[in-house]
C-alpha positions as CSV (number, residue, x, y, z in Angstrom):
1,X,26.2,-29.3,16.8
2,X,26.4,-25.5,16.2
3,X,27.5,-25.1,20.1
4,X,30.4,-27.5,18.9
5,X,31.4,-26.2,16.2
6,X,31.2,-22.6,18.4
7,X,33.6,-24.1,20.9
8,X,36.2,-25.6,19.0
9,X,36.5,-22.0,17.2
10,X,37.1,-20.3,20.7
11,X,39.6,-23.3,21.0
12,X,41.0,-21.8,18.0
13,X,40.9,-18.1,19.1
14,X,42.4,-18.6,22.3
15,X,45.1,-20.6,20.7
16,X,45.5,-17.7,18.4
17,X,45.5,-15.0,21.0
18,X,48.3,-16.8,22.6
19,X,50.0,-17.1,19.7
20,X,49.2,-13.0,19.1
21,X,51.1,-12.5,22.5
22,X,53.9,-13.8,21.6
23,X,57.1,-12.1,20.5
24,X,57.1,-13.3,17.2
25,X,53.7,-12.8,15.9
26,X,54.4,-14.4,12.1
27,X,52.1,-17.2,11.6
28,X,49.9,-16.9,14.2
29,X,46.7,-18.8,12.8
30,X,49.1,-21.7,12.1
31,X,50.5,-22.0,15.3
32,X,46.7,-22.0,16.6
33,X,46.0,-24.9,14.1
34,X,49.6,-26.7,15.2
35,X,48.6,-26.8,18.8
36,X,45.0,-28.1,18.4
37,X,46.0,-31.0,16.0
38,X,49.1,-31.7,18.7
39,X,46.1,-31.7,21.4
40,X,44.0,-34.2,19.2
41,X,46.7,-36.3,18.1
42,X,47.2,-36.6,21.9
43,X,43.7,-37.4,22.7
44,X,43.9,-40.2,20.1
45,X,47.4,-42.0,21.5
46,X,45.0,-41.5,24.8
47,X,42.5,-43.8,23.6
48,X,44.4,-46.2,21.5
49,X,46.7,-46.4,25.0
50,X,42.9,-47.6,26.6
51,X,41.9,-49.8,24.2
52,X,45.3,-51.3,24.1
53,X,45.3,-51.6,27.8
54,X,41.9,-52.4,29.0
55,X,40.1,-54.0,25.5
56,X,42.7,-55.9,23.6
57,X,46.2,-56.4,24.9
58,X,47.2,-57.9,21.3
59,X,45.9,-55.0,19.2
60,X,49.0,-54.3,17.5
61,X,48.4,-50.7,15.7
62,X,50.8,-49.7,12.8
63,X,51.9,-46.7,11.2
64,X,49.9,-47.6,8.2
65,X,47.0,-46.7,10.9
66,X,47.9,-43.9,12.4
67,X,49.7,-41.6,9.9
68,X,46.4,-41.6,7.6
69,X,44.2,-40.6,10.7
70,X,46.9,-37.9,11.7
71,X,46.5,-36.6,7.8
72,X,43.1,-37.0,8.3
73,X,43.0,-34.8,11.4
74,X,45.7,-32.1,9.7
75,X,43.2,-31.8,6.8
76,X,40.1,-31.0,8.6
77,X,41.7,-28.6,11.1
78,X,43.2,-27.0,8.2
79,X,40.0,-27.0,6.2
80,X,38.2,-25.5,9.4
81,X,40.9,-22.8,9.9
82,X,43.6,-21.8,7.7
83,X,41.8,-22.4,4.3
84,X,38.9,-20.5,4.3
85,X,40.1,-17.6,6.9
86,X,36.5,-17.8,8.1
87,X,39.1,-18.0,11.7
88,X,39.5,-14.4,11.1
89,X,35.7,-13.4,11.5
90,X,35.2,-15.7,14.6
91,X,38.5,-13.6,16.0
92,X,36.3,-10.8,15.5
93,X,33.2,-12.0,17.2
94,X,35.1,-13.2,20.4
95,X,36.8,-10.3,20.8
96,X,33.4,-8.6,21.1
97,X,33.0,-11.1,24.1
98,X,33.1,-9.4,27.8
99,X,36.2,-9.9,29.4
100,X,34.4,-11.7,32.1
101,X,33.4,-14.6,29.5
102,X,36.6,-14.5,28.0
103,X,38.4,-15.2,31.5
104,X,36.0,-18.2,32.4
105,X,36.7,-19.3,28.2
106,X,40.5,-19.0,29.3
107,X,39.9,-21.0,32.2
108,X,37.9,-23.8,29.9
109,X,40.8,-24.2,27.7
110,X,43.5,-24.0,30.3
111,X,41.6,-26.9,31.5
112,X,40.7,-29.0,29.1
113,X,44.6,-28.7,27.4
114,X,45.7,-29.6,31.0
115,X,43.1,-32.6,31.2
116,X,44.2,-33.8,27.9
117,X,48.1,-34.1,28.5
118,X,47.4,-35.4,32.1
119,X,45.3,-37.9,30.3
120,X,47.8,-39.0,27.8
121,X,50.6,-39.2,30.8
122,X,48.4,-41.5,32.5
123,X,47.8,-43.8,29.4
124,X,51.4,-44.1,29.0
125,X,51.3,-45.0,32.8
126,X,48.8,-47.3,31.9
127,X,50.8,-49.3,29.6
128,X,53.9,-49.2,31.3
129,X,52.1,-51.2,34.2
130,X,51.5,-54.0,31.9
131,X,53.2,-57.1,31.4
132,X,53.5,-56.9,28.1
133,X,55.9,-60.2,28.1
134,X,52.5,-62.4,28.4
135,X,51.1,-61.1,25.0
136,X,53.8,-61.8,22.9
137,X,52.8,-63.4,20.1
């Protein structure tokens, strides 16, 4: 669990390091937060696009659904991040890591951020190759 926790903070960092490199630097642990809860919300229309697709084909999922579970999601990441500024001490600590690690960390998050939109496109593929006509109900 600790390992997971210690991952989703060097999610955060290189997120934040990004957001550091950018010309405006204002806000920076926000736009870190922004881009992981965009990333989860993703990974979530991912698997409600499988179930939808290969479980139940009349699963009809409304708003009254999804926004809770998107405040949900906001709240933790900002509880995790923003409210504590415990962020700023992990910062710290990975920028103590050898720039070895942190080019093989880069290439881990480049990754899974590319494997995560990939994934959502081919949900939405997924769907779109349905025949949604025979469900109608």
């Amino acid at each position: 669990m600790e390992n997971m926790k210690q991952m989703y903070y060097y999610l955060f960092y290189k997120f934040y390091k990004l957001a550091e490199a950018a010309p405006s630097r204002w806000l920076s642990d926000w736009k870190a937060g922004i881009i992981i809860i965009t990333l989860e919300v993703w990974s979530l229309f991912s698997l409600i696009n499988y179930y939808n697709v290969w479980v139940d084909r009349y699963m009809t999922l409304k708003k009254a659904y999804i926004i809770p579970i998107i405040m949900l999601i906001c709240f933790i990441n900002y509880m995790a991040f923003i409210h504590s500024d415990r962020w700023k001490d992990y910062v710290k600590g990975f920028d103590k890591l050898p720039q070895n690690k942190n080019k093989i960390g880069s290439l881990i998050v480049f990754s899974i951020t590319i494997f995560i939109i990939a994934n959502l496109i081919f949900s939405y593929y997924l769907i779109s190759e349905v025949d949604w006509s025979r469900y109608a109900q």
